[in-house]
C-alpha positions in Angstrom: 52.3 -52.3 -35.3 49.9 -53.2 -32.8 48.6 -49.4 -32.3 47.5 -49.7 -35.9 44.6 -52.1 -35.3 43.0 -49.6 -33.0 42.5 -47.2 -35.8 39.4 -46.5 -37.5 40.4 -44.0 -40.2 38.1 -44.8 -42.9 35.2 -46.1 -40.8 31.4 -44.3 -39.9 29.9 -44.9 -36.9 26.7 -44.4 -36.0 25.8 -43.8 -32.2 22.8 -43.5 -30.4 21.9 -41.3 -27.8 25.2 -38.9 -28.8 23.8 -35.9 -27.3 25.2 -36.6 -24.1 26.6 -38.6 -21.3 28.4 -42.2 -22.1 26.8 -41.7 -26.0 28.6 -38.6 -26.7 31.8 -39.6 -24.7 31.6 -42.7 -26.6 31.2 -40.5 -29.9 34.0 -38.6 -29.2 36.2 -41.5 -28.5 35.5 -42.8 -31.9 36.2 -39.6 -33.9 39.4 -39.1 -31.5 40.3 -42.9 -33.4 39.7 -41.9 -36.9 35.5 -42.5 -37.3 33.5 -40.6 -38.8 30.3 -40.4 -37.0 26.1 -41.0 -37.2 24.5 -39.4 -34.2 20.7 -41.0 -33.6 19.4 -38.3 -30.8 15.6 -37.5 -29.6 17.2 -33.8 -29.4 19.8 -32.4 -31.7 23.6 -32.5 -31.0 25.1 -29.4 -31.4 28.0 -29.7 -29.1 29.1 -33.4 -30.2 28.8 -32.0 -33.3 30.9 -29.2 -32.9 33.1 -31.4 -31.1 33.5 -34.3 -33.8 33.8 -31.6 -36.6 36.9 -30.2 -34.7 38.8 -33.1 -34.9 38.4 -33.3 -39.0 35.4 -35.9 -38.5 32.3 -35.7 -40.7 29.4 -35.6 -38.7 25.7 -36.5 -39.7 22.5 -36.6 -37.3 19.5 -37.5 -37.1 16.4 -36.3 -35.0 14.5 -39.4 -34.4 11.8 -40.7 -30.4 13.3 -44.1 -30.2 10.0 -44.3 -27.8 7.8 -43.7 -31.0 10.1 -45.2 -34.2 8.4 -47.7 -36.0 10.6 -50.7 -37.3 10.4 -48.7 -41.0 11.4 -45.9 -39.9 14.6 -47.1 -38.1 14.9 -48.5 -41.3 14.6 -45.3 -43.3 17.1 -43.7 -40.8 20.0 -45.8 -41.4 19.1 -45.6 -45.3 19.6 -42.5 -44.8 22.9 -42.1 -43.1 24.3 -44.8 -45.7 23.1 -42.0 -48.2 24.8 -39.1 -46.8 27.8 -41.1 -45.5 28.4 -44.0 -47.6 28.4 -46.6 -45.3 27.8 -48.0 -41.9 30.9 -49.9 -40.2 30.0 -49.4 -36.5 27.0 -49.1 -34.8 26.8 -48.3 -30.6 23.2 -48.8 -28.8 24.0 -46.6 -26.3 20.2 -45.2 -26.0 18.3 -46.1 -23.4 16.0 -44.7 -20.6 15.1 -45.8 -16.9 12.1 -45.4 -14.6 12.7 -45.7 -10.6 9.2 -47.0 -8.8 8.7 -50.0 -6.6 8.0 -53.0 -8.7 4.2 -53.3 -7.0 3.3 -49.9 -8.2 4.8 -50.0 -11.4 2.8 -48.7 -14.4 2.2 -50.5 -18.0 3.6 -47.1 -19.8 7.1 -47.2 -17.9 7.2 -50.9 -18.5 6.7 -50.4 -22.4 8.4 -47.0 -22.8 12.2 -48.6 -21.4 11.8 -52.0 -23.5 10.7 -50.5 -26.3 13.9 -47.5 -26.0 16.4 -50.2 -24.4 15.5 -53.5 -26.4 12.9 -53.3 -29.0 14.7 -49.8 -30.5 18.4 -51.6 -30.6 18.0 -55.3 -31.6 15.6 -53.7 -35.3 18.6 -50.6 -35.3 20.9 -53.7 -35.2 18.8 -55.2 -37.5 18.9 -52.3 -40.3 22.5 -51.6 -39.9 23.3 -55.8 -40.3 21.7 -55.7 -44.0 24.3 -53.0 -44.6 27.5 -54.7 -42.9 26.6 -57.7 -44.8 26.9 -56.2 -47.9 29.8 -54.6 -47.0 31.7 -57.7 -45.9 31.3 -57.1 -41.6 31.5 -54.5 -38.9 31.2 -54.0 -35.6 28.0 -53.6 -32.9 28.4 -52.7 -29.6 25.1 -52.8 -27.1 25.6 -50.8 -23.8 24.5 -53.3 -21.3 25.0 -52.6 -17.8 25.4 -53.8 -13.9 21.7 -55.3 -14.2 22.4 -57.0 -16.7 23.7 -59.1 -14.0 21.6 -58.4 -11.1 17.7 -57.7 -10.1 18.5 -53.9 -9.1 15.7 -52.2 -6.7 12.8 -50.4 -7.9 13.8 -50.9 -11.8 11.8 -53.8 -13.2 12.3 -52.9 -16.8 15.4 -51.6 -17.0 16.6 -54.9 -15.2 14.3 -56.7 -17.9 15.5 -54.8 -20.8 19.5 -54.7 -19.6 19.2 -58.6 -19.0 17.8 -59.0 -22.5 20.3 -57.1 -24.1 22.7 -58.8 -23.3 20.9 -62.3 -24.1 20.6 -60.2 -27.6 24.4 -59.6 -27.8 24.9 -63.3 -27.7 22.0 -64.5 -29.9 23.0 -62.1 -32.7 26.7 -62.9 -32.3 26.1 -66.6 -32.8 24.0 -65.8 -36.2 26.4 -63.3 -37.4 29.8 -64.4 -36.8 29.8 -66.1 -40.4 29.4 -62.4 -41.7 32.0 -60.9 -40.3 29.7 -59.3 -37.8 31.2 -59.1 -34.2 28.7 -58.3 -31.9 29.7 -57.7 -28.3 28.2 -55.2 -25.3 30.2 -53.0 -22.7 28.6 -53.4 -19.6 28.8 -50.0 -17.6 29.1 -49.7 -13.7 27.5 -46.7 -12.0 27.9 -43.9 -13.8 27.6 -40.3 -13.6 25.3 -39.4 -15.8 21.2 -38.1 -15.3 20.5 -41.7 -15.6 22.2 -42.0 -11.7 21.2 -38.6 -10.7 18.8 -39.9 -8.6 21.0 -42.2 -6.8 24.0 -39.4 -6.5 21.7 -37.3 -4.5 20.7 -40.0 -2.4 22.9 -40.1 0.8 22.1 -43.1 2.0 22.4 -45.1 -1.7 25.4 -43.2 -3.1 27.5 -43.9 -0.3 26.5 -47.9 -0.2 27.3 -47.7 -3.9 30.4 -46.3 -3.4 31.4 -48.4 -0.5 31.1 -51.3 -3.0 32.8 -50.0 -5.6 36.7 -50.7 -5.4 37.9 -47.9 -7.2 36.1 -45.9 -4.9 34.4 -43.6 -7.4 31.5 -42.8 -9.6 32.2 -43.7 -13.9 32.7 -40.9 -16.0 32.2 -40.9 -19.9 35.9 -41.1 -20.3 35.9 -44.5 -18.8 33.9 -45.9 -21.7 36.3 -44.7 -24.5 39.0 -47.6 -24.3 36.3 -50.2 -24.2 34.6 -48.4 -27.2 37.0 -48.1 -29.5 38.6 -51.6 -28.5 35.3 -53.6 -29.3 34.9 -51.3 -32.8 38.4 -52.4 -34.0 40.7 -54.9 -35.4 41.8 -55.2 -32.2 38.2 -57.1 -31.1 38.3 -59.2 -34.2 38.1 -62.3 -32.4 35.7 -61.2 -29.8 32.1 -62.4 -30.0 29.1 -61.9 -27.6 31.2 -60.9 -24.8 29.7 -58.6 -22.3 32.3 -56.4 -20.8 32.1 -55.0 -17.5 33.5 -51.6 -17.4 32.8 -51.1 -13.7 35.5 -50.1 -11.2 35.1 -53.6 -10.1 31.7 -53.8 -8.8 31.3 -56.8 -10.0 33.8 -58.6 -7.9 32.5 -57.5 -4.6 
């Protein structure tokens, strides 16, 4: 049955950024299709905990700066949730951080604290967790790109940088590991309602030109992510490889 291939009894995922917003709607998603899940959070995550343990789910976390991990220790990390878990089947690069100045004023520490979080942190995660799917015979990663991974944006140099990157990523890995049974494709959020876009929402002025543009005529919510999320970590995605897809109340086509 075609519902079948969306399951994911059996599987662990590990997500990063879990603690809230798109990461832990996208955690939940997962456990509500079978996963078991790996949170990777700078804070701990009680309530997706709770949440994922209510549905029967196991649940393991880890406390870990994606600002200040070294290569090893995103290393050690996903040793260590293959230790307490078993295995790694799925992994979601959902982290990621932004910094709003004009691009004439912007600083050398905002530039290197959202490439390191948004690209340098997810392509070695990706890394780690691809020595495990190998030896496991495939899985599944999923980078969340976004809008500017499209477009130049205003007043967010690196996040443009790093979202543009990602997604160059999430075809260059997907090329190399195809042959291992390794899809690797990226959802692509519009604008969202999270504390990443708080800034924005309480902007007159630029929420209601974003909104204006948007056909749907709204502001994303977590729960718009979780078809897209489980989709891309399934059977059902098997044949999928380095697709970006836009998730964006059709943004995009205006």
């Amino acid at each position: 049955m075609i519902l079948d291939l969306f399951k994911l009894d059996g599987k662990v995922a590990l997500v990063t950024g879990a603690g809230q917003g798109l990461g832990q709607g996208m955690a939940l998603a997962l456990a509500e299709a079978g996963a078991d899940i790996a949170s990777l959070d700078r804070t701990g995550c009680e309530s997706t905990c709770e949440s994922v343990r209510a549905l029967g789910r196991k649940y393991h976390e880890a406390v870990v700066d994606l600002r200040e991990a070294s290569v090893e220790d995103l290393r050690k990390v996903v040793d260590g949730f293959v230790s307490n878990l078993g295995q790694i089947d799925i992994l979601v690069n959902n982290a990621g951080t932004i910094r709003r100045t004009p691009a004439i004023d912007f600083s050398e520490t905002d530039w290197d604290d959202v490439l390191q979080i948004n690209l340098k942190a997810a392509f070695f995660l990706s890394q780690a967790v691809a020595r495990v799917m190998m030896s496991q015979g495939g899985g599944k990663i999923i980078n969340i790109a976004s809008m500017l991974s499209f477009q130049g944006g205003i007043t967010v140099p690196s996040y443009t940088a790093a979202k543009s990157a990602l997604a160059g990523i999430t075809r260059a890995l997907a090329n190399e590991w195809a042959g291992h049974n390794i899809n690797v494709n990226a959802i692509a959020p519009g604008y969202m309602a999270t504390d990443n876009t708080a800034a924005l929402r309480a902007d007159p002025k630029r929420s209601i030109s974003i909104l204006e543009r948007i056909p749907a005529g709204r502001w994303g919510t977590p729960d718009d992510l979780k078809g897209a999320v489980v989709f891309l970590a399934s059977s059902a995605s098997d044949y999928m490889h380095g697709a970006i897809v836009p998730v964006d109340g059709g943004w995009l086509t205006r």
